[in-house]
C-alpha positions in Angstrom: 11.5 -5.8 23.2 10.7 -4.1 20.0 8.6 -0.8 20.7 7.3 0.4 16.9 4.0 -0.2 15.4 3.8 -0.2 11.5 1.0 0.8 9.6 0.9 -0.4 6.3 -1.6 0.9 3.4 -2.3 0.3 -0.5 -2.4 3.1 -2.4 -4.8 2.5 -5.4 -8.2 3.1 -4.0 -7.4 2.9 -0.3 -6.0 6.3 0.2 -7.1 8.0 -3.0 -9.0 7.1 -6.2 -7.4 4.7 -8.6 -3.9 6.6 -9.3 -3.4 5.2 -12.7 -6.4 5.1 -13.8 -6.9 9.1 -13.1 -3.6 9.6 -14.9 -4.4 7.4 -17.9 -7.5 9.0 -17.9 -5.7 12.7 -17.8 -4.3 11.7 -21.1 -7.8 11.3 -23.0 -7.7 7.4 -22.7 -10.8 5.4 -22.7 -10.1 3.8 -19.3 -12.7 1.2 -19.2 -11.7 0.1 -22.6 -8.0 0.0 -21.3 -8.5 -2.0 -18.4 -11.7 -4.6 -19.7 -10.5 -4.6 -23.5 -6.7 -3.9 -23.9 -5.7 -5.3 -20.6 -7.9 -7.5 -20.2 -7.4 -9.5 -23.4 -3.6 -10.3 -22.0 -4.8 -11.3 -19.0 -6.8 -14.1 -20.6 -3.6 -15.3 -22.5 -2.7 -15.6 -18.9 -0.6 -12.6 -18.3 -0.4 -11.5 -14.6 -2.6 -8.5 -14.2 -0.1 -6.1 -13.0 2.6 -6.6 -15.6 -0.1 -6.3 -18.1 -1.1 -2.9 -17.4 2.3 -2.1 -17.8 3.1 -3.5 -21.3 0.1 -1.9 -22.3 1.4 1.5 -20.8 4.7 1.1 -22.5 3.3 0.2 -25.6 0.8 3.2 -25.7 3.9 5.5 -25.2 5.7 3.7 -27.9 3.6 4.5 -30.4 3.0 8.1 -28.9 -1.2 6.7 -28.5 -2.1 9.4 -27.4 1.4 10.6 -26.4 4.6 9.4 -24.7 4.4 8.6 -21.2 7.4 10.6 -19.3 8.7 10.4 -15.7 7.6 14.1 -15.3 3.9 13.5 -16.1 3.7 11.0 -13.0 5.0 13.5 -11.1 2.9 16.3 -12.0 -0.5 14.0 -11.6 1.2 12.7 -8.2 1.3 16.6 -7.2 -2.3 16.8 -8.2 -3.9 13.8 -6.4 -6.4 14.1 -4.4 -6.9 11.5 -1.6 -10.3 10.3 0.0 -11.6 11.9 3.7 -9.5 12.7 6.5 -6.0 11.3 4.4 -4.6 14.3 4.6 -4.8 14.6 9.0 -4.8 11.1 10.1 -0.8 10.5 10.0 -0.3 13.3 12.6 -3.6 12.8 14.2 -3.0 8.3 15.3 0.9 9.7 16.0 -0.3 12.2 18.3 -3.0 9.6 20.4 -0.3 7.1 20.4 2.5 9.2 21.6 -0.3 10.9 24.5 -1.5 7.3 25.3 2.2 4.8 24.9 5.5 7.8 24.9 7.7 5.3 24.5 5.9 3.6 21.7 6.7 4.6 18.1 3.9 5.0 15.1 5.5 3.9 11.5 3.9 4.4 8.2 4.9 2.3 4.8 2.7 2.3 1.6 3.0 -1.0 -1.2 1.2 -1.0 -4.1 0.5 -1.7 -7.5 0.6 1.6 -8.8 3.2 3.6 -10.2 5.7 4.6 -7.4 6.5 8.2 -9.1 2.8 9.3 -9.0 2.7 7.9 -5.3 6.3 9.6 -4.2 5.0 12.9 -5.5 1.7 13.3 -3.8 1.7 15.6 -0.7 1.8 13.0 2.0 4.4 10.7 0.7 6.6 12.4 3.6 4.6 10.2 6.0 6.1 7.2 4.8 9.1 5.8 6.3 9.5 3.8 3.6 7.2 2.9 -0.2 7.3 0.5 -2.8 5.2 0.2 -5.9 5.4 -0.5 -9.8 8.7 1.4 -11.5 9.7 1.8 -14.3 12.9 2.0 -16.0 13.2 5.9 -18.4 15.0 6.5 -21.1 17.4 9.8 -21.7 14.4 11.6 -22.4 12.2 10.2 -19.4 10.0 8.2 -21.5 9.2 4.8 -20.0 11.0 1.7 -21.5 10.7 -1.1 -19.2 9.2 -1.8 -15.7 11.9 -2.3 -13.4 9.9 -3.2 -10.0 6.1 -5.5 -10.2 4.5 -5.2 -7.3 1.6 -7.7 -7.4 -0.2 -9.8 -4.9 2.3 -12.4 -3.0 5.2 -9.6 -3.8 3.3 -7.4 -1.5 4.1 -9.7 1.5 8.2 -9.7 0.7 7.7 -6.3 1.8 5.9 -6.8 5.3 9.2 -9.4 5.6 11.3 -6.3 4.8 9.8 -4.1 7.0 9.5 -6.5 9.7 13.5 -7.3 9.6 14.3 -3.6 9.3 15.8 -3.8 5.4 14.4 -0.7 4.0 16.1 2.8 2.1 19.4 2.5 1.6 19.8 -1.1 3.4 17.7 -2.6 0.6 18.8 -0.3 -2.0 20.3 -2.9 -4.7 20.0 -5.9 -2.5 16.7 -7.8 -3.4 18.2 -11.0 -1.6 18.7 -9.4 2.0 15.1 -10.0 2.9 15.6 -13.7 3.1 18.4 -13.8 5.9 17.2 -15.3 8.8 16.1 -12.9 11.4 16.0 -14.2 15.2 12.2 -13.5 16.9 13.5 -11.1 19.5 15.4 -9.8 16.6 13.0 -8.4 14.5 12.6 -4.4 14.2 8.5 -4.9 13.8 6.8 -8.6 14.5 4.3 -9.2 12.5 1.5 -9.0 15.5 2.8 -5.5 15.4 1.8 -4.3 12.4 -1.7 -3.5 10.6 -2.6 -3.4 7.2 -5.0 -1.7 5.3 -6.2 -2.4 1.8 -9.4 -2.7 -0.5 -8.3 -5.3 -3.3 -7.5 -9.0 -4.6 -3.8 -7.9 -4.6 -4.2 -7.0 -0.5 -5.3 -11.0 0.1 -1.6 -12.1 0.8 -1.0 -9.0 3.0 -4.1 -9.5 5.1 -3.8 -13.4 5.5 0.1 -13.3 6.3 -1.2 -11.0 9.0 -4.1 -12.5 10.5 -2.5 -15.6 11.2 0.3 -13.7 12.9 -1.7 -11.8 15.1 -1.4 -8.8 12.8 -4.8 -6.4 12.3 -5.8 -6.4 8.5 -8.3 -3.6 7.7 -10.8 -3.8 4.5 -11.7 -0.4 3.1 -14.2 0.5 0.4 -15.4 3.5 -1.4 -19.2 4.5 -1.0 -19.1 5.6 -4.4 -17.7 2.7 -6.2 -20.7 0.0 -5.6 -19.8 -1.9 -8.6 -17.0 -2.9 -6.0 -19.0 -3.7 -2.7 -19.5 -7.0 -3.5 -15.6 -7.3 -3.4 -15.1 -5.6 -0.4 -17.7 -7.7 1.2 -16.2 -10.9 0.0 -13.2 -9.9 2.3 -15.7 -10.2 5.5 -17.1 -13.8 4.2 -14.1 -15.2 3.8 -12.6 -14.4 6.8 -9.8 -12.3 5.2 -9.9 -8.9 7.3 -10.4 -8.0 10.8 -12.6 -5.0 10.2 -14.8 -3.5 6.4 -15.1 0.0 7.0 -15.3 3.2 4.1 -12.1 4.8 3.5 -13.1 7.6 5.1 -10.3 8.7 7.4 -12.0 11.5 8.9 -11.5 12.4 13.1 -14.2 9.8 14.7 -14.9 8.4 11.5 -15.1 4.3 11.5 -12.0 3.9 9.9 -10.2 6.4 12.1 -11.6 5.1 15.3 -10.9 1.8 13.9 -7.0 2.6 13.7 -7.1 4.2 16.9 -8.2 0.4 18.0 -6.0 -1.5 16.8 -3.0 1.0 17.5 -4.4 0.4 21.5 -4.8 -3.2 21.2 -1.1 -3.8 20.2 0.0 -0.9 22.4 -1.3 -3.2 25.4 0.1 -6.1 23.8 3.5 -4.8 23.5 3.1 -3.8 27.7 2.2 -7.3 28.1 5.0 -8.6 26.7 7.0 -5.9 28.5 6.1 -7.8 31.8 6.3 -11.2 30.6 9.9 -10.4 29.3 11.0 -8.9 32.8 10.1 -11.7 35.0 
């Protein structure tokens, strides 16, 4: 029986404050203007959100307004992030209780998002991840973007709980977008579903918590206390049943949302015990 627990985040405003939206802000742009004018005018021609914001990227670094976007900038503003409470300790900290409370049992983390992988892949805990997968974008000679090569938006996020949950991930997935869809025997999964937990604080999360609530997955609702323009949002996800738990994304030791991880890391611990025993007889 399968012994590994996954623990799947966003990125965007469930670890850290809005990623692109701090680096489109580093570069002097209006952001509110980008995202309820510029963006926003596409998605009523009925654009899809995410590959909106890119276009709109790609077309501001076209025309050099207010300069050209390179790979290396996402890198250097990855470097820079800052995450919310707690981000930087919790990795080790739910590792250690599991590995004190279940030895045999194994912690995973992956991150999918919407953002832009290279900010994500250069911040200082992208070494947690065993595996991430976010908006990308295609560079030029010079490292200037041309054209997004990867959209991750809402039901895409849940191809990649498929992925991780068969075990296609790194260099088994590398070129090979079809592999997730081979059929994948129950007992042969590397993570089942009712294994996993998710954590996430926006519309794009919806697929990922629904897939996993109704596989007895945990999904996990954050919100920032500073963003109350958003609460209503975030409580939205308790009213309509979408998420097991609403808690800040404060990640602090004993903090809700730490405590709450802990949880759920025991509840499917005992789980996976109990199907231990049910296996053996």
């Amino acid at each position: 029986m399968q012994n590994v627990i996954a623990i799947v985040f966003d990125f965007d405003d469930t670890l850290a404050p809005d990623s692109t939206s701090s680096f489109l802000k580093s570069l002097g742009i209006d952001i509110k203007k980008f995202w309820s004018v510029e963006v926003q005018a596409l998605i009523e021609k009925d654009w899809d959100p995410i590959p909106a914001y890119l276009y709109k990227m790609i077309e501001r670094s076209k025309s050099a307004s207010p300069m050209v976007i390179t790979k290396e900038m996402f890198i250097n503003h990855g470097k820079r992030l800052k995450f919310h409470p707690g981000v930087n300790t919790v990795f080790n900290q739910l590792k250690k209780s599991l590995t004190k409370a279940h030895p045999k049992l194994i912690l995973e983390f992956y991150l999918i998002s919407s953002g832009i992988l290279d900010i994500v892949k250069s911040t200082k805990i992208a070494h947690q991840f065993t595996s991430m997968w976010a908006c990308d974008f295609e560079y030029n000679k010079k490292g200037e973007i041309i054209f997004p090569k990867k959209i991750v938006s809402f039901t895409d996020k849940t191809r990649y709980i498929f992925q991780i949950s068969k075990g296609i991930y790194g260099a088994d997935a590398f070129g090979k977008p079809f592999e997730v869809n081979k059929k994948v025997a129950e007992d042969d999964l590397r993570i089942p579903l009712d294994q996993m937990i998710f954590v996430g604080d926006g519309y794009t999360d919806i697929p990922c918590f629904s897939l996993l609530k109704k596989n007895g997955g945990c999904a996990i609702g954050v919100y920032d206390k500073k963003e109350k323009q958003k609460w209503g949002r975030a409580w939205g996800f308790i009213d309509q049943g979408r998420v097991s738990n609403l808690v800040s994304a404060n990640y602090s030791k004993d903090s809700d949302l730490s405590n709450s991880l802990a949880m759920a890391i025991e509840g499917i611990a005992s789980k996976i015990s109990l199907k231990k025993r049910t296996y053996q007889r």
